[in-house]
C-alpha positions in Angstrom: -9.8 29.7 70.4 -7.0 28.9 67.8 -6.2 31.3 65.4 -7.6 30.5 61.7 -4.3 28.7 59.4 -3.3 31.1 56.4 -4.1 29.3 53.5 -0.7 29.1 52.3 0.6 27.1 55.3 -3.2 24.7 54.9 -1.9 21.4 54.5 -4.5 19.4 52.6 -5.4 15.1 52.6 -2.6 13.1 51.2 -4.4 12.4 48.1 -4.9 15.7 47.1 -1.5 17.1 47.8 -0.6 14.1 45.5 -2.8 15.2 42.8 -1.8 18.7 42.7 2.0 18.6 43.0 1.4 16.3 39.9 -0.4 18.5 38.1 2.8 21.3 39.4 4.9 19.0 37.7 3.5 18.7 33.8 3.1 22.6 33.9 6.8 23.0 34.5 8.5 19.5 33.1 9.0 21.1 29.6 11.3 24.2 30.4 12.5 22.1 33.6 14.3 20.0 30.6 14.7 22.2 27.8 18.1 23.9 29.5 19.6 20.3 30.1 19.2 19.3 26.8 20.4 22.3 25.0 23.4 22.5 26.9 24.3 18.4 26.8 23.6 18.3 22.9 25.8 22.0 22.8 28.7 20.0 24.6 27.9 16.9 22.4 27.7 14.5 25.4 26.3 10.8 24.8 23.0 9.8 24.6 23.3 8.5 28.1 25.3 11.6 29.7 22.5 14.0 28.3 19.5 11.5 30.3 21.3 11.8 33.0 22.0 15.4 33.3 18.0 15.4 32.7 18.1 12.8 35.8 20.1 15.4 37.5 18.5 18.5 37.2 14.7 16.9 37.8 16.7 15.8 41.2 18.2 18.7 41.7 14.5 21.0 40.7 13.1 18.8 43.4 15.3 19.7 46.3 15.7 23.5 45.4 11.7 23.7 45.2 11.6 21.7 48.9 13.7 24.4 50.1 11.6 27.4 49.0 8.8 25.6 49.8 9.3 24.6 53.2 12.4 27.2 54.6 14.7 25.6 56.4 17.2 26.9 58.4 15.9 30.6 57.5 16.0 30.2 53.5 13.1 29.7 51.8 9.6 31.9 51.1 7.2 29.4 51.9 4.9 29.9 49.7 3.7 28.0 46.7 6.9 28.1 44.4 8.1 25.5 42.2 11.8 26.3 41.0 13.7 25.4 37.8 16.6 26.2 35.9 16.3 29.9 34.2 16.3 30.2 30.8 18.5 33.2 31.6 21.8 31.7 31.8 21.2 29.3 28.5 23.2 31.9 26.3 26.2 32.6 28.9 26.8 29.0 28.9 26.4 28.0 25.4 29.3 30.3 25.3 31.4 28.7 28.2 30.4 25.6 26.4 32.1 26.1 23.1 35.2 27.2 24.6 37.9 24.1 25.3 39.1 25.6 28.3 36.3 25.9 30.1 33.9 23.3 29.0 31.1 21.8 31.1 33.3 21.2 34.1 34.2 25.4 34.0 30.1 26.0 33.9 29.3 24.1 37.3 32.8 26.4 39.0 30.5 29.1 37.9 27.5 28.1 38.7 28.6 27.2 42.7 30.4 30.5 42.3 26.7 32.2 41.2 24.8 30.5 43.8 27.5 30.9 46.6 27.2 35.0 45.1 23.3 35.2 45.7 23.3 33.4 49.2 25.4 36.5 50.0 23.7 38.8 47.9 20.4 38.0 49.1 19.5 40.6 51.8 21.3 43.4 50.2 18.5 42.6 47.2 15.5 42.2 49.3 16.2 46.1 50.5 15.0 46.9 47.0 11.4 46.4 47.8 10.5 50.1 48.8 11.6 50.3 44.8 8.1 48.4 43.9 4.7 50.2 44.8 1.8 49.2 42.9 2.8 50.8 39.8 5.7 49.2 39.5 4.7 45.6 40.4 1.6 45.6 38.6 3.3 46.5 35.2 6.5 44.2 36.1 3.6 41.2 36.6 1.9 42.1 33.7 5.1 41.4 31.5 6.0 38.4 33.2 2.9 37.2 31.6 3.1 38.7 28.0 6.9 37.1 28.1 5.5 33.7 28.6 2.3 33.9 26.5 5.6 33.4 23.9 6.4 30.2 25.5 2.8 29.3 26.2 2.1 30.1 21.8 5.3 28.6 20.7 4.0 25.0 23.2 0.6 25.5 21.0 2.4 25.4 17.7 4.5 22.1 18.3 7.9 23.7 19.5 10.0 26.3 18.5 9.0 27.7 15.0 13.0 27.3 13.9 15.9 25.3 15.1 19.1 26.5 15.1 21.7 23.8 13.1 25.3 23.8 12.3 25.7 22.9 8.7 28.9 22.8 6.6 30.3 24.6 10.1 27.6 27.5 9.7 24.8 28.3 12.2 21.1 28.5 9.9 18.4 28.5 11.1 15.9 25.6 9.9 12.2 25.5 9.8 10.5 23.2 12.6 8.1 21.1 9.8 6.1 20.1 12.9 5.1 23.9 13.7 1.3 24.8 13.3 0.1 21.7 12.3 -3.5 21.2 12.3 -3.6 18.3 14.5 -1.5 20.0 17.6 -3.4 23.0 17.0 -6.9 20.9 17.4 -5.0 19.1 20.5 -4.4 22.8 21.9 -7.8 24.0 21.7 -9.0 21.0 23.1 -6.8 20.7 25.9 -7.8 24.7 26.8 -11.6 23.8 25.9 -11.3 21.0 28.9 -9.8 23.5 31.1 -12.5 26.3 30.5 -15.4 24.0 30.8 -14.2 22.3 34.2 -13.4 25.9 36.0 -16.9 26.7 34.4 -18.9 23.9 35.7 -16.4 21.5 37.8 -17.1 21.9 41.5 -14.5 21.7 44.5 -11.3 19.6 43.8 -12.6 19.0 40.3 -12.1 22.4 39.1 -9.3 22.5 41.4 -7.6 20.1 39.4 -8.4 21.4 35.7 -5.4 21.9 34.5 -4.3 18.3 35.3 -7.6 16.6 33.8 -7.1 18.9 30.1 -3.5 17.5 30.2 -4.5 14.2 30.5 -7.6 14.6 28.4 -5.3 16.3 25.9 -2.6 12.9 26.0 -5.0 10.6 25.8 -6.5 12.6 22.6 -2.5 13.0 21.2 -2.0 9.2 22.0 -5.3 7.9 20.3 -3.7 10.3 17.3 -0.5 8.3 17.1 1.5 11.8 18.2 2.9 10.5 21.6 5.6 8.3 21.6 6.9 5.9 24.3 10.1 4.6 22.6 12.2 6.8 25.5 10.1 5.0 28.2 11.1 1.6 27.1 14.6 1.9 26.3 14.9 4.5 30.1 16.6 2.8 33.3 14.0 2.0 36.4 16.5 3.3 39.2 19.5 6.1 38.8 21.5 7.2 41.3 22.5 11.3 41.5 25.9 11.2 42.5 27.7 15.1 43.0 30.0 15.8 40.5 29.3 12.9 38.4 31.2 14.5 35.5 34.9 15.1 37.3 35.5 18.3 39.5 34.5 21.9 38.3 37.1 24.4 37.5 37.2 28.0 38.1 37.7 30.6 35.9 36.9 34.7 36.8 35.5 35.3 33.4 32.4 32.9 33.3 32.0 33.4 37.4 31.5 37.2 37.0 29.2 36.2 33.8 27.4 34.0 35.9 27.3 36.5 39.0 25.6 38.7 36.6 22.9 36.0 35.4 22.1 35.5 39.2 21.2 39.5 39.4 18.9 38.9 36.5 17.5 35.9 38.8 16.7 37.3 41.6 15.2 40.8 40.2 12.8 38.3 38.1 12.3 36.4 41.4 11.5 39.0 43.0 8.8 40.1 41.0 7.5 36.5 40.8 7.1 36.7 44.8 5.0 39.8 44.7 2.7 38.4 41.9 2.4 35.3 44.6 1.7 37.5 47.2 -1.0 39.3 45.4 -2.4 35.9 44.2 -2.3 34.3 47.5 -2.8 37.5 50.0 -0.2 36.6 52.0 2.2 39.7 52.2 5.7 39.9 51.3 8.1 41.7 53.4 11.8 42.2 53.1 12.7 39.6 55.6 10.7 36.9 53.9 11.7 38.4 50.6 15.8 37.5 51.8 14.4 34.0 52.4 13.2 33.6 49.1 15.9 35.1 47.3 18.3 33.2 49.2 16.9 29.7 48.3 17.4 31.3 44.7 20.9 30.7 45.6 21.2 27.6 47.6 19.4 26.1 44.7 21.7 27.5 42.4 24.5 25.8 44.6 23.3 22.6 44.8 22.7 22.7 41.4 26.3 23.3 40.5 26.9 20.3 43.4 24.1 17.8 41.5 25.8 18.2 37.9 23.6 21.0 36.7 22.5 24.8 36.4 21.0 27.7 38.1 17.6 27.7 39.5 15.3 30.1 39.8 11.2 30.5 41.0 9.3 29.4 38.0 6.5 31.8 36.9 4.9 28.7 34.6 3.5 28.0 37.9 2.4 30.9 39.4 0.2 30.9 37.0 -1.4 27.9 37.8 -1.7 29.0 41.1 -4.0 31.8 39.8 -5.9 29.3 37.7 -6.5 26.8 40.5 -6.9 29.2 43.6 -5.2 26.5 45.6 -2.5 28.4 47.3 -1.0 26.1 50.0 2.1 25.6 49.9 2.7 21.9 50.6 1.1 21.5 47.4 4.5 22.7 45.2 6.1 20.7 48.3 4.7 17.6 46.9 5.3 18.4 43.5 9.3 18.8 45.2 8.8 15.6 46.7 7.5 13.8 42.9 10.3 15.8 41.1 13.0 14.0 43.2 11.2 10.7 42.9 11.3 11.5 39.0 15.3 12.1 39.2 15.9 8.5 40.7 13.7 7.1 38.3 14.3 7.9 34.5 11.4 5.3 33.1 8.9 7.7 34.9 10.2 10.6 34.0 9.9 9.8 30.2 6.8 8.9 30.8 6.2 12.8 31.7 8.2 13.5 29.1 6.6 11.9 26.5 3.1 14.4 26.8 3.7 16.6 23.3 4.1 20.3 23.6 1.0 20.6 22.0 -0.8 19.6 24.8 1.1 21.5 27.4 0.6 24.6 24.9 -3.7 24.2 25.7 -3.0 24.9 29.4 -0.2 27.3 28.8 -2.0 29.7 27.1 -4.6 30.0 30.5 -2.1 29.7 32.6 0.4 33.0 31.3 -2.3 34.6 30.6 -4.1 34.7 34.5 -0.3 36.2 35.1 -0.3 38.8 32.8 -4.3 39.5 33.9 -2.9 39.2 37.4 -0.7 42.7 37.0 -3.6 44.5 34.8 -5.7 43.9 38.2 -2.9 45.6 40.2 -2.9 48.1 38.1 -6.5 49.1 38.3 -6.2 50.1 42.0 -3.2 52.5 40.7 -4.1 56.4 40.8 -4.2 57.3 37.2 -6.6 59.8 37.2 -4.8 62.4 39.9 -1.3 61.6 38.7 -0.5 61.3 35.2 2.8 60.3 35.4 2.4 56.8 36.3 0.8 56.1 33.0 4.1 57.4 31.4 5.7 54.8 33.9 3.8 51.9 32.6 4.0 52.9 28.6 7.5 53.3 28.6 7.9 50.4 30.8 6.0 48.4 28.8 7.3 49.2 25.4 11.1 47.9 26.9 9.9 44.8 28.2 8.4 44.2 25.1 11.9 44.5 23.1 13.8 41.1 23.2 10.1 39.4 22.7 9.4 41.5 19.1 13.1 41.9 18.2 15.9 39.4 19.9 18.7 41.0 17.7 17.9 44.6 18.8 20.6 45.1 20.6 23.5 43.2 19.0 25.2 46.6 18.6 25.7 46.0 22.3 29.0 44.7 24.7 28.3 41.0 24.5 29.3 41.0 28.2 25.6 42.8 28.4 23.3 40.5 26.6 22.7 38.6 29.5 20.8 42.1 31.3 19.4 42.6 27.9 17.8 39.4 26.9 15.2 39.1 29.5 12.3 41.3 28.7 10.8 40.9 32.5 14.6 42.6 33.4 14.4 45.4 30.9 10.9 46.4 32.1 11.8 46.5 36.0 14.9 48.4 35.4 12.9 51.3 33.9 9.3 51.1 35.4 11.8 51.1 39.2 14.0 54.3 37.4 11.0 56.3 35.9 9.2 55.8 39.4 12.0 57.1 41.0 12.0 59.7 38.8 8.6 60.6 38.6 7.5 59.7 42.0 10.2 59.8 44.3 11.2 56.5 46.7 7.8 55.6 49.1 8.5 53.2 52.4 6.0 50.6 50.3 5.6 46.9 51.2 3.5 44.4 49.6 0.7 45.1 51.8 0.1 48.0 49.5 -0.2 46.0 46.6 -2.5 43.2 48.3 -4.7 46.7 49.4 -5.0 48.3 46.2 -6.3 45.2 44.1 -8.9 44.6 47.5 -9.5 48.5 46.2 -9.8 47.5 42.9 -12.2 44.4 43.3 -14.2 47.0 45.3 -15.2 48.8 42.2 
């Protein structure tokens, strides 16, 4: 009698692994192009030189997420992962950027640098995971989801509620006109009012697929509205070729490599913490071997990014979300969305057409999505002893109120080293650093896997 297959490793019809790497791919598309086009227009590169480093990095998103997806050649988590560049290295190379000598070509020498540093690194990190029982993970999770309710709001309201523009050589900041408008807040609503009602009453693949049919529901709405635009679609090239180092070859200097080292610690410490929350989401345990893997394909991805003409990667945690929304947790689903984000890099006319869905509509399925992430730690934290030790609620508090700092106050610590801001500015960072330190503390160091974690949420649901 064969064994039963894990439902991560279930490899579903064609069709359906079609469908859902699709619907993968619009919950991630935004932030997989916001870094591309913030660095390109910070570097004031053409028109045409920014669409293709958007080219480049949907190629290069596709591969990395292939990797993780599948594991080859030991790197990889296999499990339902989509990766994308991290929003974590967006300040250290704005300021690699505006220096002369460095310049774009000096950000991909420390990018390979970073990703050559975590393919190293890798194992020593994945030792740290007797540093994460329950109470840690569970309040870790928990921020990962407050962190991108932020992104999920900011999608709702049309964008970013300011720009930041140079005028008359001085940085201001300018009010986004399109913010909070009454139509993308209707399309919002909408777009979550779809998903709701089709987990509610949808049946089988239907409500599999719910996120998917709001988005679509929510740009036909947008489109009907006159509020999607297809101008990029027309004027975008059918077929473009990635070619490594497109833009010349990348220099080397120690500064931005150690800067970028130090981005690919953040990475991986926020990777981490995205595995366990797709461990407890899909049941599968993960242990320090498989933990390596993942990490590792952290920095293989980084590497080829910095081969493909763009930027670090990292396990995006838009989409584990969606994988607590759908329950669909095989992993060849996020291997077809790889497969669609390649085909997207070779063909720029379709990829503006993805591109073209409004944030508004993304913003509907954002806020369901973060939010089953941040519900997803509260759960873990309900099979955590409380009642019999006291300390750990002084664990998640304090925890909490850190991880809460660069979200409620970005300037807080400006004070600070610049060298530092790139530890400082991730909230999900901040809060593993001390929940890890006051358990330590508190608690001493436990031999703890994710098995634990998977056990005390089955605890939890017991109750």
């Amino acid at each position: 009698m064969s064994e039963a297959v894990n439902p991560v490793d279930e490899v579903l019809p064609a069709p359906k692994l079609f469908v859902l790497g699709l619907q993968h791919v619009l919950v991630m598309y935004a932030g997989a192009v916001a870094v591309p086009l913030i660095i390109g227009r910070a570097l004031k590169l053409s028109p045409e030189e920014v669409a293709f480093l958007i080219s480049a990095d949907l190629f290069a998103c596709g591969i990395a997420t292939l990797v993780q997806s599948l594991g080859i050649f030991g790197v990889g988590i296999r499990m339902p992962v989509m990766m994308g560049v991290t929003f974590a290295s967006v300040g250290p190379m704005l300021a690699m950027a505006a220096s002369p000598e460095i310049g774009l070509l000096g950000i991909y020498g420390s990018v390979i640098a970073a990703g050559l540093f975590g393919i190293v690194a890798a194992p020593f990190v994945s030792r740290l995971l007797p540093l994460f029982p329950p109470v840690v993970t569970g309040t870790i999770i928990m921020i990962i989801g407050i962190s991108l309710m932020r992104v999920g709001i900011n999608w709702a309201g049309g964008g970013l509620p300011f720009f930041t523009q140079t005028i008359e050589g001085k940085v201001v900041q300018v009010a986004n006109p399109n913010y909070g408008q009454l139509a993308g807040l209707g399309i919002s609503l909408f777009v979550m009012v779809v998903i709701l009602t089709l987990i509610r009453w949808g049946k089988g693949f239907v409500a599999n697929v719910a996120v998917l049919l709001g988005i679509i529901a929510g740009a036909v709405l947008a489109s009907s509205l006159g509020l999607m635009n297809f101008d990029k679609v027309a004027k975008a090239a059918w077929v473009d070729v990635i070619l490594p180092f497109h833009f010349g070859t990348p220099t080397f200097h120690l500064v931005p490599i150690v800067t970028m080292c130090i981005v690919m610690v953040v990475v991986m410490i926020e990777s981490t913490g995205m595995f366990l929350a797709l461990s407890e989401i899909t049941g599968k345990p993960v242990d320090q071997k498989a933990l390596s893997r993942g990490l590792r394909a952290d920095g293989v991805g980084t590497l080829i990014g910095g081969i493909f003409n763009t930027f670090p990667y990292t396990s995006f945690s838009q989409n584990v979300g969606l994988v607590g929304v759908t329950g669909v947790r095989s992993r060849w689903v996020t291997v077809a969305g790889g497969a669609i984000m390649v085909v997207l890099g070779l063909l720029p006319k379709m990829a503006a057409l993805v591109e073209a869905v409004p944030q508004v509509v993304l913003g509907g399925a954002g806020l369901v999505m973060f939010g089953m992430v941040a519900a997803t730690g509260a759960r873990i934290l309900t099979g955590v002893d409380f009642k019999e030790n006291r300390y750990n609620l002084f664990i998640v508090a304090v925890s909490v109120g850190f991880g809460m700092i660069p979200l409620v106050s970005p300037n807080f610590f400006k004070a600070l080293p610049h060298e530092l801001h790139p530890l400082l500015e991730s909230g999900i960072l901040l809060c593993a650093i001390v929940a890890v330190l006051l358990n330590v503390f508190f608690n001493g160091v436990k031999k703890a896997s994710t098995a634990d974690i998977v056990a005390a949420a089955k605890q939890a649901e017991a109750h």
